[in-house]
C-alpha positions as CSV (number, residue, x, y, z in Angstrom):
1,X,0.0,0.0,0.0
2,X,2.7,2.2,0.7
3,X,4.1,1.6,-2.9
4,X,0.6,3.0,-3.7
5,X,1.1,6.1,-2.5
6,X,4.7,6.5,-3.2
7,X,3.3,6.2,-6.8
8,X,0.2,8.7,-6.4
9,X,2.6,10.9,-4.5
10,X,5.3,10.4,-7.9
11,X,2.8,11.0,-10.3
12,X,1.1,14.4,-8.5
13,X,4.5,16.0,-8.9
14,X,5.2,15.0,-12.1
15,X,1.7,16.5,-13.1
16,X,2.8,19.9,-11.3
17,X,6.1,20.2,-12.7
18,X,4.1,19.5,-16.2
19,X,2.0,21.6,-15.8
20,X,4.4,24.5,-14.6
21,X,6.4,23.8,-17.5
22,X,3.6,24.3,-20.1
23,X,2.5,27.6,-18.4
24,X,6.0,28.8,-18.6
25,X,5.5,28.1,-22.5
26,X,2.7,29.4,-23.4
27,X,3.8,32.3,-21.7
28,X,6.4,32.8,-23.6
29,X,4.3,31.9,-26.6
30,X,2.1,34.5,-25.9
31,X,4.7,37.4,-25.2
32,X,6.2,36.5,-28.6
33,X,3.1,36.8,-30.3
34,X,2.3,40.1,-28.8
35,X,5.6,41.3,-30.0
36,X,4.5,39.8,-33.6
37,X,1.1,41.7,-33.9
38,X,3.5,45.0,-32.3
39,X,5.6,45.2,-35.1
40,X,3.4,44.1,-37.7
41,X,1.0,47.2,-37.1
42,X,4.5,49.5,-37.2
43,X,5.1,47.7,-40.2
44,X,1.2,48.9,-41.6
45,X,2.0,51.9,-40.6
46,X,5.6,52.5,-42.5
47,X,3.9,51.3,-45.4
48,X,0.9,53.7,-45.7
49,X,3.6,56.4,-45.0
50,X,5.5,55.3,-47.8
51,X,2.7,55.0,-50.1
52,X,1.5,58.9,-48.9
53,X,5.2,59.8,-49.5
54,X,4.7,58.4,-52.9
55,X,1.8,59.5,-53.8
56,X,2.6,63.2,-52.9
57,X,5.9,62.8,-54.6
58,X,3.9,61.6,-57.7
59,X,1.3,64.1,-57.4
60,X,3.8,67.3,-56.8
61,X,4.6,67.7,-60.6
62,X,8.1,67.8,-59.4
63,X,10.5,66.0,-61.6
64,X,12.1,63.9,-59.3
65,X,12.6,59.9,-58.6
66,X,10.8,58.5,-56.2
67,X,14.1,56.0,-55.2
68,X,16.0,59.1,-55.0
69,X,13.9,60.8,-52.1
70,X,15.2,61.3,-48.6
71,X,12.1,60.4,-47.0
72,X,11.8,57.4,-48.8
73,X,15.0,56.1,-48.6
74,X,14.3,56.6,-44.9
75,X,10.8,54.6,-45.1
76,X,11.8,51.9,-46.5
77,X,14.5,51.4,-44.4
78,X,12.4,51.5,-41.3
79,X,10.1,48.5,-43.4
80,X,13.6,46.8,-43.6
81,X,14.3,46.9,-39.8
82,X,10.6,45.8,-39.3
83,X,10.6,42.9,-41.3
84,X,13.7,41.6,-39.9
85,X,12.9,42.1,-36.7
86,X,9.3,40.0,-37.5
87,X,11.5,37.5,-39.1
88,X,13.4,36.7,-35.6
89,X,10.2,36.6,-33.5
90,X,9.0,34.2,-36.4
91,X,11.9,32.3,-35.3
92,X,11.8,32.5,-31.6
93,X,7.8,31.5,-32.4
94,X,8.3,28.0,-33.7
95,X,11.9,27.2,-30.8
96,X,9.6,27.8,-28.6
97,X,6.7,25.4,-30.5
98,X,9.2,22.9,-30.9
99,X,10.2,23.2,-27.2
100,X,6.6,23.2,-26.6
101,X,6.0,19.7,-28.7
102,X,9.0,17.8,-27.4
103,X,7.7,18.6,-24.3
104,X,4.3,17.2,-24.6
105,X,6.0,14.1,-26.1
106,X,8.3,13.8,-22.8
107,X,5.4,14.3,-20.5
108,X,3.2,11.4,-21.7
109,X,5.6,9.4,-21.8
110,X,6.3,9.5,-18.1
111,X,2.6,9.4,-17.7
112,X,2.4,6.1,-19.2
113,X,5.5,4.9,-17.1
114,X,3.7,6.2,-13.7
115,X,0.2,4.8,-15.4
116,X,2.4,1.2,-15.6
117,X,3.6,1.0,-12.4
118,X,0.9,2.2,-10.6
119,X,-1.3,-0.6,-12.2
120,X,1.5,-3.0,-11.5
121,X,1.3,-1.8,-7.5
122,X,-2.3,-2.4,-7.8
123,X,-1.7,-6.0,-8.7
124,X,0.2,-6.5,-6.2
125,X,-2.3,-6.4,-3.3
């Protein structure tokens, strides 16, 4: 009996730490996509100011080339900065997935060991 609740006792923690472990992850998943949706609307927003930089550029009956513009230069390095920084917390997204996956895939595994010998303690009595 006492194996019993060794077992029970086993498996409780194992669920805790489990389930502190998943908390901590989507956490961090959540943080991440945050940031995501943060720079995507700078992102919007540097590209409706390019397109109003353009347009009034277009519009000014100025003889001048839209690439060779200050302001745009300036825009569309900002969209540069943006993207790459989206590209990273892509990245940091699908770690922290992956981290996420392998450790459902650890966590029923020990359930099935602590399921096994907890039925094998029952067959003992």
């Amino acid at each position: 009996m006492a194996k019993f609740w060794e077992d029970v006792k086993s498996y409780v923690k194992q669920g805790a730490t489990v389930v502190a472990e998943k908390t901590e992850e989507l956490s961090k998943m959540g943080k991440i996509k945050i940031d995501i949706m943060g720079i995507e609307r700078n992102l919007q927003k540097a590209l409706s100011e390019l397109g109003g930089q353009v347009y009034h550029l277009v519009t000014a009956d100025e003889n001048i080339k839209i690439v060779d513009d200050e302001k745009v230069k300036e825009i569309i390095a900002r969209i540069k900065g943006f993207e790459e920084q989206l590209e990273v917390k892509k990245q940091e997204l699908e770690e922290v997935g992956k981290e996420k996956q392998e450790t459902e895939e650890e966590s029923s595994e020990s359930v099935t060991v602590v399921e096994d010998s907890s039925s094998r303690a029952g067959d003992e009595k």
